[in-house]
MIPAGU-973668 format. One record per residue (C-alpha): x, y, z. Coordinates in Angstrom, 1 decimal, decimal comma, always signed. Each point is the difference from the previous one (the first is absolute). Example, Ala and Ser with C-alpha at 12.3 -4.5 7.8 and 13.67 -1.06 7.14 Angstrom:
REM residues 2
+--------+--------+--------+
:      x :      y :      z :
+--------+--------+--------+
:  +12,3 :   -4,5 :   +7,8 :
:   +1,4 :   +3,4 :   -0,7 :
+--------+--------+--------+
REM end
This chain:
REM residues 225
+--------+--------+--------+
:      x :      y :      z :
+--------+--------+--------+
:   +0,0 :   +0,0 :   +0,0 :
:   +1,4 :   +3,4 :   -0,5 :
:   +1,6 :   +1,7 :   +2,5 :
:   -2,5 :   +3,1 :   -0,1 :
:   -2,9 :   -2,1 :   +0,3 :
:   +1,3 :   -2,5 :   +2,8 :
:   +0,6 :   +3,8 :   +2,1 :
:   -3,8 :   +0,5 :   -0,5 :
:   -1,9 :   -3,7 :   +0,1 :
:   +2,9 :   -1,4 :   +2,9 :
:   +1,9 :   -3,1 :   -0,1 :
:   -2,6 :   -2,2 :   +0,6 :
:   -1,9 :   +1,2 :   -2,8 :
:   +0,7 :   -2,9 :   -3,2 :
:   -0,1 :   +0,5 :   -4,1 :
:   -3,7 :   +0,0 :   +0,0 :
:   -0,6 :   +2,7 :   +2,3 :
:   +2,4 :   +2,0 :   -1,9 :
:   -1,6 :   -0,7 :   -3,4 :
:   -3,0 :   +1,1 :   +1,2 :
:   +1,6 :   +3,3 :   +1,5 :
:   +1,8 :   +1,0 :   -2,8 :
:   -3,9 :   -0,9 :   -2,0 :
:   -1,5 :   +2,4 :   +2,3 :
:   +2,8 :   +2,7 :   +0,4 :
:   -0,2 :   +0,4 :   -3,8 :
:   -3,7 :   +0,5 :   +0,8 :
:   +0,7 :   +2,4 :   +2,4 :
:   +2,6 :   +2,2 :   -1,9 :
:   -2,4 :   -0,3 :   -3,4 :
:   -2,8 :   +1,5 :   +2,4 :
:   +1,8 :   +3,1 :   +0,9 :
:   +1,0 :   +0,3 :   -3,2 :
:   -3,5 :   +0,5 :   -1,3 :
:   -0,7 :   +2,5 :   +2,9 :
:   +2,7 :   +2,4 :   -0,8 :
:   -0,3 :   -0,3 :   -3,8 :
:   -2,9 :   +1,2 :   -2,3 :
:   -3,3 :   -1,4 :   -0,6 :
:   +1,2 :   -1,9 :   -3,4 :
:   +2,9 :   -1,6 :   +2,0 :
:   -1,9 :   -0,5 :   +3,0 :
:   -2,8 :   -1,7 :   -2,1 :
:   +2,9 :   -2,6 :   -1,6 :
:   +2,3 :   -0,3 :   +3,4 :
:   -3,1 :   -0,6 :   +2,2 :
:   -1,4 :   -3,0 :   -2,0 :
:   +3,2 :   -1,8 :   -0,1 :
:   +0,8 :   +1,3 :   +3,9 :
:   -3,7 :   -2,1 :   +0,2 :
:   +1,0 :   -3,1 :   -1,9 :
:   +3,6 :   -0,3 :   +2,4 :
:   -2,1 :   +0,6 :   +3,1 :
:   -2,2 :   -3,0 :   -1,2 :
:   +2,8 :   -2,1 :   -1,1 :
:   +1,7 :   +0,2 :   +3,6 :
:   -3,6 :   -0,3 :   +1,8 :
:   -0,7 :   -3,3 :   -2,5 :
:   +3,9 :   -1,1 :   +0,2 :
:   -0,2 :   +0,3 :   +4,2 :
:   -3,4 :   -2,3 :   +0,3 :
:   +1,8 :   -2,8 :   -1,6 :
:   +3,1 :   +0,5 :   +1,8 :
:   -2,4 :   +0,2 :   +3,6 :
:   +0,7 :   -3,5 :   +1,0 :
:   +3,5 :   +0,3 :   -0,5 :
:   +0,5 :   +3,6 :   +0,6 :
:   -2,3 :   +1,9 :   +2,5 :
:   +1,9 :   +3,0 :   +0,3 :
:   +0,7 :   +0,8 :   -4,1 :
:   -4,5 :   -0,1 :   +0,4 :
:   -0,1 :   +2,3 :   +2,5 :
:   +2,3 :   +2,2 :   -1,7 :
:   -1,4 :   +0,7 :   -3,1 :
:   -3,5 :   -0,3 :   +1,4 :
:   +1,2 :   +3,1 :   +1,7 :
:   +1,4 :   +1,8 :   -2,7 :
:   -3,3 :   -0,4 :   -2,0 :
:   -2,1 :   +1,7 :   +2,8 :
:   +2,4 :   +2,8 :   +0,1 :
:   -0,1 :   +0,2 :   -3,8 :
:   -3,3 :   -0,4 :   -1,0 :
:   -1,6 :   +3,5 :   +1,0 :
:   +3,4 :   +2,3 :   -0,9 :
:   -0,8 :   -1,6 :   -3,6 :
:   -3,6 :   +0,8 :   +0,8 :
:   +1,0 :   +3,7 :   +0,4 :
:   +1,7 :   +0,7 :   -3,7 :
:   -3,3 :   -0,3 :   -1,6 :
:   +0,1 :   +3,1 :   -1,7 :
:   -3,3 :   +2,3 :   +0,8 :
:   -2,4 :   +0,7 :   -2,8 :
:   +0,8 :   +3,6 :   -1,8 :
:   -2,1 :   +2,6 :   +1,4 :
:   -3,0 :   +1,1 :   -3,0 :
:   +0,7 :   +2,9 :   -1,9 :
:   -2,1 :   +3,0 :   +0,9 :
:   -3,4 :   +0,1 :   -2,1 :
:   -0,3 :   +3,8 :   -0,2 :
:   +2,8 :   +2,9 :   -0,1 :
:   -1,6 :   +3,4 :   +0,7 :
:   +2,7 :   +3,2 :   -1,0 :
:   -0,4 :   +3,3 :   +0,1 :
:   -0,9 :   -0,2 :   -3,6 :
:   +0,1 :   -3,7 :   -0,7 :
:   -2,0 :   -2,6 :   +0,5 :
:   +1,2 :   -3,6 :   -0,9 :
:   -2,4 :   -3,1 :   +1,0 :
:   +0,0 :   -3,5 :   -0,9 :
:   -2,8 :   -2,1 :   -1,5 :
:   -1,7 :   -2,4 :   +2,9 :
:   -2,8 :   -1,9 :   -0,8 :
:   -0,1 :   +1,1 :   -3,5 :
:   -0,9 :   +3,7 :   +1,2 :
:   +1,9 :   +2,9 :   +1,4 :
:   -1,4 :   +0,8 :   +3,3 :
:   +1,2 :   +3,7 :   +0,8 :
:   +0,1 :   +1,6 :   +3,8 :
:   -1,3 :   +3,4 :   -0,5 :
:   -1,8 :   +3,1 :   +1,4 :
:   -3,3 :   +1,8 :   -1,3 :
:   -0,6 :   +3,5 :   +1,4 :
:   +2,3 :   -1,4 :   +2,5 :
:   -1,5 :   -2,9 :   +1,5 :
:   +2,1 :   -3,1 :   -0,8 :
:   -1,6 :   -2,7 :   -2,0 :
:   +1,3 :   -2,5 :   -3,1 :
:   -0,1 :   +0,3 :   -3,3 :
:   -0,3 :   -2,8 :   -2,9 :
:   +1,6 :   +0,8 :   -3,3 :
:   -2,4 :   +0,5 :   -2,6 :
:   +0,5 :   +1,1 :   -3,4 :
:   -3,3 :   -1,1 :   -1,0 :
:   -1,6 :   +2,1 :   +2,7 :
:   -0,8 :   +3,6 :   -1,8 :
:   +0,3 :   +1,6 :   +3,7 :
:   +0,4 :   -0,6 :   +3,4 :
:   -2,1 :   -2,0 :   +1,6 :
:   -1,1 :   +0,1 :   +3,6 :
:   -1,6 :   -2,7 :   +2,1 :
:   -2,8 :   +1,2 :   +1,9 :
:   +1,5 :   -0,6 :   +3,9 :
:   +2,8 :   +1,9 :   -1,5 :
:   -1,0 :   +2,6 :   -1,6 :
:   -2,9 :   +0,7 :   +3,3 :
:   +3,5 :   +0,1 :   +2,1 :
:   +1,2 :   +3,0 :   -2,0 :
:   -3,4 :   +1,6 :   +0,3 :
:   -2,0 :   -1,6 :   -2,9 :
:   -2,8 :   -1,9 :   +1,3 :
:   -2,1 :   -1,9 :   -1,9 :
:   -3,5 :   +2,6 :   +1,3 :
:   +2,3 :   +2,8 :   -1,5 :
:   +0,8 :   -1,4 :   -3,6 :
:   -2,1 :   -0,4 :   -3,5 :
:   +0,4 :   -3,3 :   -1,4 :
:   -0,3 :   +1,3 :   -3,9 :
:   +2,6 :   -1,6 :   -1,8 :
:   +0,2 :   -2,8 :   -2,0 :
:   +2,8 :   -2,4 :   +0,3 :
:   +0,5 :   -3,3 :   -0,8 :
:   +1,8 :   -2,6 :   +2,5 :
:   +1,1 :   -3,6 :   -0,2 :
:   -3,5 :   -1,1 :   +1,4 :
:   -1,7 :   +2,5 :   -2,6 :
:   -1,1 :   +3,4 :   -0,2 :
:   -1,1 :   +2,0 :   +3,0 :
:   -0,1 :   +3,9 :   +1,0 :
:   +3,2 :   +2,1 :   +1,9 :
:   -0,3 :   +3,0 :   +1,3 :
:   +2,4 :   +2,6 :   -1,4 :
:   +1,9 :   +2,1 :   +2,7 :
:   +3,1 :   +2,0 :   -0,1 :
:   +2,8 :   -0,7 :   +2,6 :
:   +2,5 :   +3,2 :   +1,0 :
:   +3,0 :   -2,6 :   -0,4 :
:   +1,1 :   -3,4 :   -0,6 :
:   +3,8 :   -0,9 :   +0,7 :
:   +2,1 :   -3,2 :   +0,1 :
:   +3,1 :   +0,2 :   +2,0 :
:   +0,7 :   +3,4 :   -1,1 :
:   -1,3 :   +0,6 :   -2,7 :
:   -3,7 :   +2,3 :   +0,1 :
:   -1,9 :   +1,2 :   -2,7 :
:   -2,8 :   +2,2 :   +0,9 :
:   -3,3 :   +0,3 :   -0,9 :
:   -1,0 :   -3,4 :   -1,2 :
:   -3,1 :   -1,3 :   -1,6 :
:   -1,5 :   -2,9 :   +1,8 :
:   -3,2 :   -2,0 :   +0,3 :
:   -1,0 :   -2,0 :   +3,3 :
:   -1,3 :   -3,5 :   -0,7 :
:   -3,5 :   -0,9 :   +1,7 :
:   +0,4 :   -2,4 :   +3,2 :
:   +1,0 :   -3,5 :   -1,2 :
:   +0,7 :   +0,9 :   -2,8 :
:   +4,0 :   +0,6 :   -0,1 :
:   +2,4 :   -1,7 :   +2,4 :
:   +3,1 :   +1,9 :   -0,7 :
:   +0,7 :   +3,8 :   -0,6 :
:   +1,6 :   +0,2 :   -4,1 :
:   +2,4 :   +2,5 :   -1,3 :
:   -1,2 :   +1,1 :   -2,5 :
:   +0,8 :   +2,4 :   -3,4 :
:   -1,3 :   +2,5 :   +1,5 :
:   +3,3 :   +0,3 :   +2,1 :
:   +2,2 :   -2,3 :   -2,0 :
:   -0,8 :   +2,7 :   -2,7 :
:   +1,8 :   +2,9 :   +1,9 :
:   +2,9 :   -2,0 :   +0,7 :
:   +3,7 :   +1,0 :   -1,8 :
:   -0,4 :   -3,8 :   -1,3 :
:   -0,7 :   -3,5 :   +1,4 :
:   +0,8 :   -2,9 :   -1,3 :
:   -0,3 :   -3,9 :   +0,4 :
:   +2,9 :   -2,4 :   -1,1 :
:   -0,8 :   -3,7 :   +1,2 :
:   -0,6 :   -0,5 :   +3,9 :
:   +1,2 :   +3,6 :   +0,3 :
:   -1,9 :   +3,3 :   +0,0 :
:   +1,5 :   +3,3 :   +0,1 :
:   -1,7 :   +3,8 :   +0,7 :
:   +1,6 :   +3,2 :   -0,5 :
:   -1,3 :   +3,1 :   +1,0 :
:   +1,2 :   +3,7 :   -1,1 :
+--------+--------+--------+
REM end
């Protein structure tokens, strides 16, 4: 046996407790490598750190009879292993954000096949759908009686025609719309009868006073002046 090892195992320790030491010390040193390198090498070093770790726990049951101690050894070793190989998992990436609001920029990602848009309409914060299809702004009716539009106080006169058909709006004018921080002013805007809409829609009627806005895959991007 070699010297270093007879220093560690003693001298009563034989040729098959050293086998399975040298098994399990390869383990070992394979183990820390994969903690201190990156998650590509940790990935490779840990499944072969694993497959030593078995060989010594296999190779020390069939040696129990004739070797109790080379066992206990690597039985050891494979507890102390088995949750710092655990721990170089590497952690899921964190999601991108969905929505970047600048000063005159707003960048936000497709989710559920629709851009959903935190805004504000004559200040009170609400959400917005992208709608190109959407002449103006449309208003639910709990929002719109929030900013001071309730449903006793509005003329349901317009036609417009919806997914489930046609019904009637009623045409308002809002002071301002902004998203992030970008406001136009004086925006055209119909409030849908209860039940009728579930979401607030941006509309052309304030796409249309934007510098430009533009869609390019998942990705939609707004520009004001």
């Amino acid at each position: 046996m070699p010297e270093s090892l007879a220093a560690v195992l003693g001298p009563d320790a034989d040729l098959g407790t050293a086998a399975l030491a040298t098994v399990a010390g390869l383990g070992a040193v394979m183990a820390l490598m994969a903690l201190a390198g990156g998650s590509i090498l940790a990935a490779v070093v840990k499944r072969i750190a694993l497959l030593l770790v078995a060989a010594g726990v296999s190779l020390g049951g069939f040696l129990m009879l004739r070797d109790g101690e080379s066992a206990a050894i690597i039985g050891d070793l494979a507890a102390r292993l088995a949750p710092s190989l655990a721990e170089t998992r590497t952690a899921p990436a964190p999601e991108p954000p969905r929505v970047g609001l600048g000063p005159r920029e707003v960048v936000a990602y497709m989710e559920r096949g629709a851009f959903a848009l935190p805004g504000r309409a004559n200040g009170a914060p609400m959400d917005f759908l992208f709608d190109t299809g959407a002449t103006a702004v449309v208003l639910t009716a709990e929002n719109a009686a929030r900013i001071g539009w309730p449903a006793n106080r509005l003329a349901y006169t317009v036609r417009v025609s919806t997914a489930n058909g046609t019904t009637t709006a009623a045409p308002i004018t809002l002071e301002r719309v902004a998203i992030g921080g970008i406001e136009v002013r004086d925006v055209r805007a119909f409030v849908a009868q209860p039940g009728d809409l579930r979401e607030n829609l941006l509309g052309m009627s304030f796409l249309a006073k934007l510098a430009s806005y533009e869609v390019r895959g998942d990705r939609l991007l707004l520009r004001g002046w």
